[in-house]
PyMOL Python script that loads the backbone (N, CA, C, O; Angstrom):
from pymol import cmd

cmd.read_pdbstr("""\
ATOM      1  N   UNK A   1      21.542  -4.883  -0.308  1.00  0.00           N
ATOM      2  CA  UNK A   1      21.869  -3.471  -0.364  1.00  0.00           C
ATOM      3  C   UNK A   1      22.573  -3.048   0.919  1.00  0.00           C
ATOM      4  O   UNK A   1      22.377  -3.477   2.056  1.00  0.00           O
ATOM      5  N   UNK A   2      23.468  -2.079   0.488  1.00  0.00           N
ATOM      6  CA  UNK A   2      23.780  -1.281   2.069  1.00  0.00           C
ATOM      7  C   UNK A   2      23.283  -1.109   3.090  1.00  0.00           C
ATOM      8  O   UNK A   2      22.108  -0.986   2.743  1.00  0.00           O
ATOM      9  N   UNK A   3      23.298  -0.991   4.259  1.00  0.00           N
ATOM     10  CA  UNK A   3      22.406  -0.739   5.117  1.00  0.00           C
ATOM     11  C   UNK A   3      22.041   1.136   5.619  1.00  0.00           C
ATOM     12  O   UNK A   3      21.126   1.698   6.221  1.00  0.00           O
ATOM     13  N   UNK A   4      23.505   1.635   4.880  1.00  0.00           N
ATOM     14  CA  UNK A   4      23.444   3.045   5.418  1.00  0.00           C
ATOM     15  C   UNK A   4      24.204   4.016   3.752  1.00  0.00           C
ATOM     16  O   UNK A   4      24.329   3.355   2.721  1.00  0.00           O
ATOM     17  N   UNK A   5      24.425   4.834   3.761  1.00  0.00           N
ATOM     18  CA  UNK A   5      24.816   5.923   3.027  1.00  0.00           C
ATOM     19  C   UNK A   5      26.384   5.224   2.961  1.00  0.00           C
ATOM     20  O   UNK A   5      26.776   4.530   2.023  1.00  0.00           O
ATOM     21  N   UNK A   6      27.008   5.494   3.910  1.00  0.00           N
ATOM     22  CA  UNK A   6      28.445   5.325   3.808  1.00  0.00           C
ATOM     23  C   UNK A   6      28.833   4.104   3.530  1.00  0.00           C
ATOM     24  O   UNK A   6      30.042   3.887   3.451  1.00  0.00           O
ATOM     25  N   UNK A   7      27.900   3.059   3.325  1.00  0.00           N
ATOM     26  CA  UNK A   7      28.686   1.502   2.662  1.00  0.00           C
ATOM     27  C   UNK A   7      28.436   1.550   1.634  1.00  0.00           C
ATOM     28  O   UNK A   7      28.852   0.565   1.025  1.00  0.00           O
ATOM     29  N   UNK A   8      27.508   2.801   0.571  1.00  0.00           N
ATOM     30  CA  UNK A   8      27.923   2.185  -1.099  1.00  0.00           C
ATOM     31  C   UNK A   8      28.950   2.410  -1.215  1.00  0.00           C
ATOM     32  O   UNK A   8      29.590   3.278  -0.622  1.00  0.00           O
ATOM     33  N   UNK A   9      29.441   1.399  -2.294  1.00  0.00           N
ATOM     34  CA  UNK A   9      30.482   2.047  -3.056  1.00  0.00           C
ATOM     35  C   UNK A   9      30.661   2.810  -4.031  1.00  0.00           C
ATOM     36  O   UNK A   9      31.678   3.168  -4.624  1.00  0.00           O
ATOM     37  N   UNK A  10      29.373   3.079  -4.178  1.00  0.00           N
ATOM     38  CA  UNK A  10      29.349   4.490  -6.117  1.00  0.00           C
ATOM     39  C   UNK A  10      28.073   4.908  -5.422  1.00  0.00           C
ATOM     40  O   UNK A  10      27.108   4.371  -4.878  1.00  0.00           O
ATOM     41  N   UNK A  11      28.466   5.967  -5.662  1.00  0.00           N
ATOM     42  CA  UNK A  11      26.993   7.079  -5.821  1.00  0.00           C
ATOM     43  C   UNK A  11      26.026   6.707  -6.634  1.00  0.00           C
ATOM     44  O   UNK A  11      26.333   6.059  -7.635  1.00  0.00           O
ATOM     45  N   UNK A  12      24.594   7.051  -6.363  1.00  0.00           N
ATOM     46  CA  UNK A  12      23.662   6.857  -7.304  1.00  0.00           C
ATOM     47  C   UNK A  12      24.107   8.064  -8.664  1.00  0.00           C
ATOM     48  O   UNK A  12      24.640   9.167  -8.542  1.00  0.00           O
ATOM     49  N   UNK A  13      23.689   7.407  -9.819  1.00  0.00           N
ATOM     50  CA  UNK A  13      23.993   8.015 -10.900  1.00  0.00           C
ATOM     51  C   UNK A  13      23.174   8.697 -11.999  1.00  0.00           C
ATOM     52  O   UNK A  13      23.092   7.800 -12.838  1.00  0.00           O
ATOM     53  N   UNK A  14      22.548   9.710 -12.466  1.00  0.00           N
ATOM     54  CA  UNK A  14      21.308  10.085 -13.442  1.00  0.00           C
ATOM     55  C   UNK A  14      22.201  10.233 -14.474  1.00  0.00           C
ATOM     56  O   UNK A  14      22.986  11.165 -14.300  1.00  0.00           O
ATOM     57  N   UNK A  15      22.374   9.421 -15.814  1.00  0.00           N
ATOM     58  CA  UNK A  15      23.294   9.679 -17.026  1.00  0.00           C
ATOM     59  C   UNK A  15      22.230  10.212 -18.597  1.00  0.00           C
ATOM     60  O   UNK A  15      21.121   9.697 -18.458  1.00  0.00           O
ATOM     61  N   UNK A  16      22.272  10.729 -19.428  1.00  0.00           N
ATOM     62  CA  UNK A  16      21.557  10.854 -19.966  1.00  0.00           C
ATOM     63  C   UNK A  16      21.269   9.656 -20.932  1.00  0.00           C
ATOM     64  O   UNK A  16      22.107   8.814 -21.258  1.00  0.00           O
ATOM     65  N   UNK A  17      20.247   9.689 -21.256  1.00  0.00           N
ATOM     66  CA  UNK A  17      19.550   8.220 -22.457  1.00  0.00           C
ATOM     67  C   UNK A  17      19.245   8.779 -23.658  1.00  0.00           C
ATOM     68  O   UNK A  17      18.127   9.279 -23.784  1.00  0.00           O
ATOM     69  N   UNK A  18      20.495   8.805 -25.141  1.00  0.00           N
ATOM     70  CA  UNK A  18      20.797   9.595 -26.601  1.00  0.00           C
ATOM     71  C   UNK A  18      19.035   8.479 -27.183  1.00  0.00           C
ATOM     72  O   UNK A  18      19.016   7.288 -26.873  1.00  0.00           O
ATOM     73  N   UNK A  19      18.174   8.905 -27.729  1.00  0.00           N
ATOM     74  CA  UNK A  19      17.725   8.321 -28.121  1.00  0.00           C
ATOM     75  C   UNK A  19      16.524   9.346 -29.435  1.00  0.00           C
ATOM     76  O   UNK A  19      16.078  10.492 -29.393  1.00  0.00           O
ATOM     77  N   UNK A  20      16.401   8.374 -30.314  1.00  0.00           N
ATOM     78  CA  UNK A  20      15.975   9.445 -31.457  1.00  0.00           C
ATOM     79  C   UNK A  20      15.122  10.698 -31.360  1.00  0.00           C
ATOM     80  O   UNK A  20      14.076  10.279 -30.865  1.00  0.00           O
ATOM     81  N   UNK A  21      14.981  12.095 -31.572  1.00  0.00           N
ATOM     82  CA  UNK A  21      13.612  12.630 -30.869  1.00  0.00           C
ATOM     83  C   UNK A  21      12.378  12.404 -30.964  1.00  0.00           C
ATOM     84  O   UNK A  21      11.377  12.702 -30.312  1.00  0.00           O
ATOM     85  N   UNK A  22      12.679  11.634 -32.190  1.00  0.00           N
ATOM     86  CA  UNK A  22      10.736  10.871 -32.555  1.00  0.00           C
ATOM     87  C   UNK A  22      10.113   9.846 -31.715  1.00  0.00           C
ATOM     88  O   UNK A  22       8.926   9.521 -31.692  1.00  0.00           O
ATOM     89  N   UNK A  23      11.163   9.348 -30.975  1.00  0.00           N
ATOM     90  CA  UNK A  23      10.705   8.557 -29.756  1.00  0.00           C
ATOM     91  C   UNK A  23      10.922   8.314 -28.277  1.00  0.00           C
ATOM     92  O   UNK A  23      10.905   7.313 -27.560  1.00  0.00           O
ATOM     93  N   UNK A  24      11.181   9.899 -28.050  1.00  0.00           N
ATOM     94  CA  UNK A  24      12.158  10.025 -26.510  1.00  0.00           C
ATOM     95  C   UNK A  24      10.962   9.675 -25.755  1.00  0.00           C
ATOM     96  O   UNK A  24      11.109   9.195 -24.631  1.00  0.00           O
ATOM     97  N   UNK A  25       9.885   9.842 -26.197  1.00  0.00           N
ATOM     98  CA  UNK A  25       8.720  10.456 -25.168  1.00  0.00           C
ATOM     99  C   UNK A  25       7.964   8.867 -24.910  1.00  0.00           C
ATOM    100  O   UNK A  25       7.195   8.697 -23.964  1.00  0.00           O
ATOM    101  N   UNK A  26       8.242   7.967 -25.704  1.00  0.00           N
ATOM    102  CA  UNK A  26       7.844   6.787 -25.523  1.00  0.00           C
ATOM    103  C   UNK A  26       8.838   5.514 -25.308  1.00  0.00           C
ATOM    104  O   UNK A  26       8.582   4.345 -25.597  1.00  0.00           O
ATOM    105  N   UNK A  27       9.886   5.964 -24.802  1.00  0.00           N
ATOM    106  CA  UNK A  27      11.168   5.577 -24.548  1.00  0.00           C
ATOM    107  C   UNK A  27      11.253   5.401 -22.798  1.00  0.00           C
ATOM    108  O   UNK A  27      11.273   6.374 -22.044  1.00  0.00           O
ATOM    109  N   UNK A  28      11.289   4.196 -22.409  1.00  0.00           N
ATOM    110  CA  UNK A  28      11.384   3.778 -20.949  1.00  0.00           C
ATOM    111  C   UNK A  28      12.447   3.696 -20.452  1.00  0.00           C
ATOM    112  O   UNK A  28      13.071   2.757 -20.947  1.00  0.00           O
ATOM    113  N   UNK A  29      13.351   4.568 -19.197  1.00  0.00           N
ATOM    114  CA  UNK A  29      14.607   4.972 -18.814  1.00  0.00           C
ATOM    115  C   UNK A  29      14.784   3.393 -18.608  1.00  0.00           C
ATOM    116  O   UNK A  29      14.021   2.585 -18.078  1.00  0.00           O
ATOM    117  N   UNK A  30      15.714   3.263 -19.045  1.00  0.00           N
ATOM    118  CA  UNK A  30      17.284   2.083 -18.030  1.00  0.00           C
ATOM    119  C   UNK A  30      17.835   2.193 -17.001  1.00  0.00           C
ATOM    120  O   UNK A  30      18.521   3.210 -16.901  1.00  0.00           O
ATOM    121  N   UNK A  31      17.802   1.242 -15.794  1.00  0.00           N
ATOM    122  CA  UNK A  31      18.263   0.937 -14.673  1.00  0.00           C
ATOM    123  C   UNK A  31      19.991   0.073 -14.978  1.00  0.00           C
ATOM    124  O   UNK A  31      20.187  -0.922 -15.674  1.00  0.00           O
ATOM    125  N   UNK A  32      20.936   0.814 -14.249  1.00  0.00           N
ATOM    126  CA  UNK A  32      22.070  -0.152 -13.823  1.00  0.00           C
ATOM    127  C   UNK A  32      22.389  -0.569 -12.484  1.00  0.00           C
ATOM    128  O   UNK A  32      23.397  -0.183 -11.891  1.00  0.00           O
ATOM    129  N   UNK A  33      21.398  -1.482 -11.932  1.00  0.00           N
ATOM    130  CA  UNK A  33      21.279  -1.797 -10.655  1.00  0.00           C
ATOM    131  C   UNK A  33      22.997  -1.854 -10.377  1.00  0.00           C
ATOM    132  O   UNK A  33      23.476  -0.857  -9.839  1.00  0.00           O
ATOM    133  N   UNK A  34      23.727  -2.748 -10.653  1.00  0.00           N
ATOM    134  CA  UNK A  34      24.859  -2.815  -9.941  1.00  0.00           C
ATOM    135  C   UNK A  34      25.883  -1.578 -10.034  1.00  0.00           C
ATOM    136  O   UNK A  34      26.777  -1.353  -9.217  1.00  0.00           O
ATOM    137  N   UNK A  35      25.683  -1.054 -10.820  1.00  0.00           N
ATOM    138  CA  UNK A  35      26.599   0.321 -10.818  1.00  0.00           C
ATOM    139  C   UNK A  35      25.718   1.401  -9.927  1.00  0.00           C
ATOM    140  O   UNK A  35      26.445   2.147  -9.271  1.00  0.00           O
ATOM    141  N   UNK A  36      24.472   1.607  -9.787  1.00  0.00           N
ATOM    142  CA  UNK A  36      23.635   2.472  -9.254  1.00  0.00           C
ATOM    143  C   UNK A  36      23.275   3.859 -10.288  1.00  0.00           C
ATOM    144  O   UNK A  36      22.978   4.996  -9.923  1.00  0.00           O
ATOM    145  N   UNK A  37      23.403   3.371 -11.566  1.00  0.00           N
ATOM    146  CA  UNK A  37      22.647   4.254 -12.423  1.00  0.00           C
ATOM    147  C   UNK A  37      21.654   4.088 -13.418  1.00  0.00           C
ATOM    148  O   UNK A  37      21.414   3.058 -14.048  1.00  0.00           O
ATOM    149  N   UNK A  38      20.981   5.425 -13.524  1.00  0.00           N
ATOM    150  CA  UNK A  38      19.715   5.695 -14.447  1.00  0.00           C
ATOM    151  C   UNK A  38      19.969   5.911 -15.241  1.00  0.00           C
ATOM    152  O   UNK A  38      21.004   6.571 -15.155  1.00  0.00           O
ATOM    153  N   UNK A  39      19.476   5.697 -16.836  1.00  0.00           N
ATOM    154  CA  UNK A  39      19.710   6.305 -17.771  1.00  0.00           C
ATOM    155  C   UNK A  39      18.621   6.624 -18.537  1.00  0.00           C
ATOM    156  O   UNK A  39      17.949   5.807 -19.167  1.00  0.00           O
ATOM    157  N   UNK A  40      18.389   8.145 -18.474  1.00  0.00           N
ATOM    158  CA  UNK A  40      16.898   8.694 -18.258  1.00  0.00           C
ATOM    159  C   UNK A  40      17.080   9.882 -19.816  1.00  0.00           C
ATOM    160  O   UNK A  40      17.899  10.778 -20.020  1.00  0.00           O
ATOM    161  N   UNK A  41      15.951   9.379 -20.656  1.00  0.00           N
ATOM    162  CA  UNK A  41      16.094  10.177 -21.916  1.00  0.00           C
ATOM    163  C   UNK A  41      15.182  11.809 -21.448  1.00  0.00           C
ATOM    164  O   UNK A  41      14.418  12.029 -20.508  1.00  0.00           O
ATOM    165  N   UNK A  42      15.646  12.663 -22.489  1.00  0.00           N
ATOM    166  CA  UNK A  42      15.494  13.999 -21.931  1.00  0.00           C
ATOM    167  C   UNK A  42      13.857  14.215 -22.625  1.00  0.00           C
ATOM    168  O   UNK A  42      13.724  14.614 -23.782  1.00  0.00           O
ATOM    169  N   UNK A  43      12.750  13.910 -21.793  1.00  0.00           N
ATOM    170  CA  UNK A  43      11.694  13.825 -22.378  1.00  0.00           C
ATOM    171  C   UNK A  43      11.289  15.420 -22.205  1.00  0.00           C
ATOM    172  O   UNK A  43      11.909  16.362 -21.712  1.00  0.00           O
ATOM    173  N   UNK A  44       9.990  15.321 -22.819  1.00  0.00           N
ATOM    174  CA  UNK A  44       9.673  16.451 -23.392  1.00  0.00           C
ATOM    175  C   UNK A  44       8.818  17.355 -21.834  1.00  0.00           C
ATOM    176  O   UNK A  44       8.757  18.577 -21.695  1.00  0.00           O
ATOM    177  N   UNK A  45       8.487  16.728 -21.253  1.00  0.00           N
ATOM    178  CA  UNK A  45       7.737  17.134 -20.127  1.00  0.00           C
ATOM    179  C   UNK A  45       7.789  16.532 -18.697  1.00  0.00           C
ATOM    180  O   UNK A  45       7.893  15.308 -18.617  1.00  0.00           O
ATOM    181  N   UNK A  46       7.720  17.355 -17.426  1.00  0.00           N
ATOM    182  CA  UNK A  46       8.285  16.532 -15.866  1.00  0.00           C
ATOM    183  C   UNK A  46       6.924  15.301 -16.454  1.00  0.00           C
ATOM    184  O   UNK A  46       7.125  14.200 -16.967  1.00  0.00           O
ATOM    185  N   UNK A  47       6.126  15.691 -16.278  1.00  0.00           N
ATOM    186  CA  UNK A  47       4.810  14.288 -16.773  1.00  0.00           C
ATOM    187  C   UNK A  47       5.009  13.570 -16.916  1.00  0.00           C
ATOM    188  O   UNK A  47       4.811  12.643 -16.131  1.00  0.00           O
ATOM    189  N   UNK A  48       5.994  13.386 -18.941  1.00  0.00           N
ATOM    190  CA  UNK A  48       6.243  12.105 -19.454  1.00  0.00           C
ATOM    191  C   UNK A  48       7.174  12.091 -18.745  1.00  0.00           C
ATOM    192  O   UNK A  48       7.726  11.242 -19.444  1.00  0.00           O
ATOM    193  N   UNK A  49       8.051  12.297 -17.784  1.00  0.00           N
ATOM    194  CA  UNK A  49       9.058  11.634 -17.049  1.00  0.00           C
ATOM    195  C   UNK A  49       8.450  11.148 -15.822  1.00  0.00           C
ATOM    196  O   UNK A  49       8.883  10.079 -15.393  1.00  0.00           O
ATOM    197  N   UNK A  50       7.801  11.561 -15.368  1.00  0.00           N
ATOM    198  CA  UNK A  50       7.129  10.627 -14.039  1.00  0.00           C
ATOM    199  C   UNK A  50       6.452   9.670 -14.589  1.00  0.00           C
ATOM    200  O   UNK A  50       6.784   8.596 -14.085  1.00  0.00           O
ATOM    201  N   UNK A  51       5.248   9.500 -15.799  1.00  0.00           N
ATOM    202  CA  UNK A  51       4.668   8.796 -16.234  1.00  0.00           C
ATOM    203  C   UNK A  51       5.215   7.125 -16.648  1.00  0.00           C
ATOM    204  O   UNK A  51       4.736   6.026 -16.369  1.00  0.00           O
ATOM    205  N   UNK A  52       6.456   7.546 -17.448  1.00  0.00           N
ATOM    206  CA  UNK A  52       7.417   6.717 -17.988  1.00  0.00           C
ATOM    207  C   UNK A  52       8.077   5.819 -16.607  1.00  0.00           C
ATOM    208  O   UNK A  52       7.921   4.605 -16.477  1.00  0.00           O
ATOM    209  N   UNK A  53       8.733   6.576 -15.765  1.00  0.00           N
ATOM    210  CA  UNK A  53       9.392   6.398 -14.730  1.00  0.00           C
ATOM    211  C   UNK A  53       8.852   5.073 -13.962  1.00  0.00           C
ATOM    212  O   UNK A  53       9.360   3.996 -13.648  1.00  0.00           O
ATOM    213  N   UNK A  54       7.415   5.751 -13.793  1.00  0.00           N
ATOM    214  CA  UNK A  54       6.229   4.866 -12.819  1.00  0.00           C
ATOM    215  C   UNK A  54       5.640   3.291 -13.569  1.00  0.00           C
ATOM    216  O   UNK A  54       5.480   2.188 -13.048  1.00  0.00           O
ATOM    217  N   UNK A  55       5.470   3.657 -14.669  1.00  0.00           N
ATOM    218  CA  UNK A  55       5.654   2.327 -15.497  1.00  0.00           C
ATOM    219  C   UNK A  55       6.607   1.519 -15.750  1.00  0.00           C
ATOM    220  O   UNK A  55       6.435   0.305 -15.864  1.00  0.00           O
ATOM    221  N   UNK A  56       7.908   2.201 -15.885  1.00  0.00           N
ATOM    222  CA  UNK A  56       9.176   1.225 -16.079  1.00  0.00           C
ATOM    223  C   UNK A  56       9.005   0.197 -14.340  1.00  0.00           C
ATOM    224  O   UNK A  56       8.780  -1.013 -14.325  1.00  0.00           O
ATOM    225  N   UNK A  57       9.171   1.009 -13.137  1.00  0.00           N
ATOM    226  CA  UNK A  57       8.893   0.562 -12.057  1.00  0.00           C
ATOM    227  C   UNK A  57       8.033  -0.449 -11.535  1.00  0.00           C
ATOM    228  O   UNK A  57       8.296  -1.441 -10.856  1.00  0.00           O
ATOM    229  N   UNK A  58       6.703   0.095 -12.086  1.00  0.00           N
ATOM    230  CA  UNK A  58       5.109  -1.536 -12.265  1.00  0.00           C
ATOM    231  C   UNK A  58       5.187  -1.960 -12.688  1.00  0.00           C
ATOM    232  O   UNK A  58       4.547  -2.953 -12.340  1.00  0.00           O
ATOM    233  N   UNK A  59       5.883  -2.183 -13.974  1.00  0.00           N
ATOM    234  CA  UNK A  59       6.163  -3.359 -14.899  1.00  0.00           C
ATOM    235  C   UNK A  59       7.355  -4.186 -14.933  1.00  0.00           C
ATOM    236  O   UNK A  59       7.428  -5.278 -15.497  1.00  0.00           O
ATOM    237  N   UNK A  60       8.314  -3.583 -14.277  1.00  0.00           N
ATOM    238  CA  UNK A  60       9.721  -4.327 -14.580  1.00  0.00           C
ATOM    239  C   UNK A  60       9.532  -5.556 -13.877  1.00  0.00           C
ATOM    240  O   UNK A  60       8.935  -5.548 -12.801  1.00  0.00           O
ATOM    241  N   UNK A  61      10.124  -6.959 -14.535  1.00  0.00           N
ATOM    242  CA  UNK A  61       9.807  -8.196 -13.723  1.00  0.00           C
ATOM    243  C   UNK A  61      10.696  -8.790 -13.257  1.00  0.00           C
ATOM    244  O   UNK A  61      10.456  -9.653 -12.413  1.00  0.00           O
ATOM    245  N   UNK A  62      12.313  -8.448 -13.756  1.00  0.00           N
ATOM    246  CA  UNK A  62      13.496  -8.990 -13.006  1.00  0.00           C
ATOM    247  C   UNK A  62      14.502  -7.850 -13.266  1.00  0.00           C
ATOM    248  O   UNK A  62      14.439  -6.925 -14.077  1.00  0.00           O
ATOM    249  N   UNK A  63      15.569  -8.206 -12.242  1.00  0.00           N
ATOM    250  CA  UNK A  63      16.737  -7.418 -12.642  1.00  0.00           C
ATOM    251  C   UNK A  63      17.344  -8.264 -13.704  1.00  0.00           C
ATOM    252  O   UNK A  63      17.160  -9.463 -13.912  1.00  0.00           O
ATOM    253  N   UNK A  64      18.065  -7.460 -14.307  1.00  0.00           N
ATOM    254  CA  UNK A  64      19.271  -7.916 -15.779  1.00  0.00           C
ATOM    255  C   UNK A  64      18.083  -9.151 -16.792  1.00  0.00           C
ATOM    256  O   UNK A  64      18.435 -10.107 -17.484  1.00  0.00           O
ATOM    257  N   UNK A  65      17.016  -8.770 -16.583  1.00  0.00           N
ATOM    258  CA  UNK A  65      15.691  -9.578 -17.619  1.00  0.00           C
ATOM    259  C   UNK A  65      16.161  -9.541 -18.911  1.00  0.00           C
ATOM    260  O   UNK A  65      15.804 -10.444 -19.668  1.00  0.00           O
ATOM    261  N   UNK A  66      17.024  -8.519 -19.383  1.00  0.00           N
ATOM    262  CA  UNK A  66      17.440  -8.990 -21.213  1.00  0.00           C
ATOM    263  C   UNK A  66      15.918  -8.281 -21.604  1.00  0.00           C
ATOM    264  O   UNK A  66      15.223  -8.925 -22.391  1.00  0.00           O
ATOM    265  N   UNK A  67      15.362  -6.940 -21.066  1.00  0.00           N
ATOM    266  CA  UNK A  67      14.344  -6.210 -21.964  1.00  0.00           C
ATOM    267  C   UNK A  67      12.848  -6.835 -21.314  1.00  0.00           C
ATOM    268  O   UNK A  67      11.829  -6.147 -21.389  1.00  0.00           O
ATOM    269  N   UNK A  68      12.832  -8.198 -20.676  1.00  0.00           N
ATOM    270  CA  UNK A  68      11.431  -9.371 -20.371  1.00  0.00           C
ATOM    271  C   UNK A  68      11.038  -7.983 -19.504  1.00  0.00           C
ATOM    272  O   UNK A  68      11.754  -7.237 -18.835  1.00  0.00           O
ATOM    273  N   UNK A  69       9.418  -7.947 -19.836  1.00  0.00           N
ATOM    274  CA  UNK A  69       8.919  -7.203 -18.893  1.00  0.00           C
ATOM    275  C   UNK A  69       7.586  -7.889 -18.611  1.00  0.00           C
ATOM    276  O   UNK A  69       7.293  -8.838 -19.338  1.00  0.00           O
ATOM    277  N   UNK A  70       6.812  -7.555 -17.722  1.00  0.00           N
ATOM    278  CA  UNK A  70       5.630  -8.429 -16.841  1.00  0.00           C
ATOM    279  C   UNK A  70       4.351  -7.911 -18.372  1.00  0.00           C
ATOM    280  O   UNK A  70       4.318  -6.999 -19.197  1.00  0.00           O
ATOM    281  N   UNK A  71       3.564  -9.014 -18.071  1.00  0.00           N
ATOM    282  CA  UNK A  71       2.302  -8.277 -18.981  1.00  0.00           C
ATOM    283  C   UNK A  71       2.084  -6.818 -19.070  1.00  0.00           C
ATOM    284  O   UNK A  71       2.125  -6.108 -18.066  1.00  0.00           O
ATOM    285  N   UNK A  72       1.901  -6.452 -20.016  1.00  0.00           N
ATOM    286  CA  UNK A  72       1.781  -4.617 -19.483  1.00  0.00           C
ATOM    287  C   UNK A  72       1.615  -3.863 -20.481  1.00  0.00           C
ATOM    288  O   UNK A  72       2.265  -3.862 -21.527  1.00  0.00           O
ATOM    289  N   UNK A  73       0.744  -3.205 -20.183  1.00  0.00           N
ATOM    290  CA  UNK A  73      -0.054  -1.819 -21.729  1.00  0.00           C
ATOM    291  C   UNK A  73       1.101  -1.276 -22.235  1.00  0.00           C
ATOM    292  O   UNK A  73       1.945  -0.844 -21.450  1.00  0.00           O
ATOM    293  N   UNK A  74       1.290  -1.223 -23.548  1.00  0.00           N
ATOM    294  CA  UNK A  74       2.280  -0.439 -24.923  1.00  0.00           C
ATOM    295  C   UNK A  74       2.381   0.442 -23.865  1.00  0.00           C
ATOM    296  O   UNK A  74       1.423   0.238 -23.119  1.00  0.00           O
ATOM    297  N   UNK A  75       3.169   1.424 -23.400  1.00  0.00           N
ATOM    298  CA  UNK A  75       3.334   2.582 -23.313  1.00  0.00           C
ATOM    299  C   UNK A  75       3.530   3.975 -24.219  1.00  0.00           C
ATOM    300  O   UNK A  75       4.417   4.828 -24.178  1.00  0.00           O
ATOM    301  N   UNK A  76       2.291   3.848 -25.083  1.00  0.00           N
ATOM    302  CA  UNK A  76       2.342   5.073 -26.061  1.00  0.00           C
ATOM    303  C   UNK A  76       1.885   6.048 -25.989  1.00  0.00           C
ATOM    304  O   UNK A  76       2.223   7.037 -26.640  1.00  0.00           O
ATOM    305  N   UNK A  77       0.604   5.956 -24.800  1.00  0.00           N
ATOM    306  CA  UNK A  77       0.067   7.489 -24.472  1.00  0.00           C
ATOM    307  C   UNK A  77       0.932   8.026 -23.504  1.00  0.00           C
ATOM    308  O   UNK A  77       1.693   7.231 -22.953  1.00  0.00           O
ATOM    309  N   UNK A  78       0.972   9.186 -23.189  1.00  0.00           N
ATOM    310  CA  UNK A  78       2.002   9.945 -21.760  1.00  0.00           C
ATOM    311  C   UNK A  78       0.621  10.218 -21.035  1.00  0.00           C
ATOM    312  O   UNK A  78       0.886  11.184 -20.321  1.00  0.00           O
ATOM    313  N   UNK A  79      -0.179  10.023 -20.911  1.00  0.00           N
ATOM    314  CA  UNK A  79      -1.270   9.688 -19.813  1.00  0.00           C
ATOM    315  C   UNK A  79      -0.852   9.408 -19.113  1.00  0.00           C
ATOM    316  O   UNK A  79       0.371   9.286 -19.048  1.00  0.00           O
ATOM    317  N   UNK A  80      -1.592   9.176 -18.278  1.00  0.00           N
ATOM    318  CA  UNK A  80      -1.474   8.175 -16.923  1.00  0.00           C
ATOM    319  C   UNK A  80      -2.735   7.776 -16.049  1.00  0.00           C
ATOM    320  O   UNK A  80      -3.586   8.649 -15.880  1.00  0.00           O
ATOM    321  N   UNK A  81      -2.884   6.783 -15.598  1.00  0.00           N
ATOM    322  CA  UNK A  81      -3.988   6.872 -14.343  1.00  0.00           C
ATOM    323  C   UNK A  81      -3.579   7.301 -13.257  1.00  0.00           C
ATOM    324  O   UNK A  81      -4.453   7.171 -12.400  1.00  0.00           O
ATOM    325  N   UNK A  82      -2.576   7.796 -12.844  1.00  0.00           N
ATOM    326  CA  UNK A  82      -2.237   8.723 -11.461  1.00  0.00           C
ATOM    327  C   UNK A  82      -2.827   9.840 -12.111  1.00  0.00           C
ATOM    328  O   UNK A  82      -2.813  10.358 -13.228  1.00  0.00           O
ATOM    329  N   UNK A  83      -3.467  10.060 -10.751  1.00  0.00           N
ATOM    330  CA  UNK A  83      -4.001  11.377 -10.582  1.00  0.00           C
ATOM    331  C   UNK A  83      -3.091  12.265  -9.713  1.00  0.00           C
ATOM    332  O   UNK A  83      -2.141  11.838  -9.057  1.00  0.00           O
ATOM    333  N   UNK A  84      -3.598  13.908  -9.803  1.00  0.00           N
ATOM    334  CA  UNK A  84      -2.264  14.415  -9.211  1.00  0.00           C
ATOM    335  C   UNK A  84      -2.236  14.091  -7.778  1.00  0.00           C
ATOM    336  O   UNK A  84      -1.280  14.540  -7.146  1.00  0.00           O
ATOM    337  N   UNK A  85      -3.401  13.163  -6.949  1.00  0.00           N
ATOM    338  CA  UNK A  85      -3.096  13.216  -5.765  1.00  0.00           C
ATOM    339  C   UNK A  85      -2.566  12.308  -5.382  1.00  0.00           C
ATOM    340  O   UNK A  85      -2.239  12.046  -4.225  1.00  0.00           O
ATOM    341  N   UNK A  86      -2.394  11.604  -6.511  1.00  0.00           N
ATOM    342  CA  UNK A  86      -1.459   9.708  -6.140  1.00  0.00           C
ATOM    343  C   UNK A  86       0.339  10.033  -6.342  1.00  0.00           C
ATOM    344  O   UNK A  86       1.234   9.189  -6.327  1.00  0.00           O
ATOM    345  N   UNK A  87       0.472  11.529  -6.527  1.00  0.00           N
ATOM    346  CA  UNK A  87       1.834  11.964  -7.004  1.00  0.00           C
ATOM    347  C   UNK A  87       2.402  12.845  -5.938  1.00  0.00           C
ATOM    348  O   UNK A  87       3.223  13.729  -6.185  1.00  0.00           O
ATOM    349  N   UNK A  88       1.783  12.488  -4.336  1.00  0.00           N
ATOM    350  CA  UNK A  88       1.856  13.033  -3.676  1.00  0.00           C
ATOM    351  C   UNK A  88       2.171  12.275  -2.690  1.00  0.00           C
ATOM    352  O   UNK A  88       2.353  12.760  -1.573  1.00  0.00           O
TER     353      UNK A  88
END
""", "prot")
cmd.dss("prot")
cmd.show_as("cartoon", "prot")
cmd.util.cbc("prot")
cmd.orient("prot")
C-alpha cells in the first residue's frame, strides 16, 4: 500500500450494491481491493450495515478468494455480538 495520501492513484470508492430487496439485508458488501472500492447494498438500517460490514471483515480469508470465505456463521440474523461499547 501507499505509504501516504498523495501516492494513491484512485480515491477510495463507496459504489452502490443493486441487489434484490428480499435480500439486501443479508447481502455482504464487496471489496475492490485494487481499484479501492466498496460496493455496499443500501441496507435497511446503520446496524445491518455495521453488522454486515464487521463480518464481511472477520471472515474474509483472501483477497480475489472467488467468494472462499474462512469457517463462519450464515449471516442471517442482523444481530450481532458487538455490543454498543465494542462500536466505539
Amino acid at each position: 500500500l501507499p505509504r501516504c495520501h498523495d501516492e494513491f492513484k484512485s480515491e477510495f470508492r463507496i459504489d452502490p450494491y443493486d441487489v434484490s430487496n428480499a435480500s439486501i439485508d443479508s447481502t455482504l458488501p464487496q471489496s475492490h481491493t485494487c481499484s479501492f472500492v466498496l460496493d455496499l447494498p443500501a441496507y435497511s438500517s446503520v446496524d445491518v450495515m455495521y453488522n454486515r460490514l464487521n463480518y464481511a471483515i472477520t471472515y474474509c480469508s483472501s483477497i480475489d478468494g472467488d467468494s472462499s470465505m474462512n469457517e463462519a456463521p450464515t449471516p442471517n440474523d442482523v444481530d450481532s455480538d458487538w455490543s454498543d461499547d465494542d462500536r466505539q
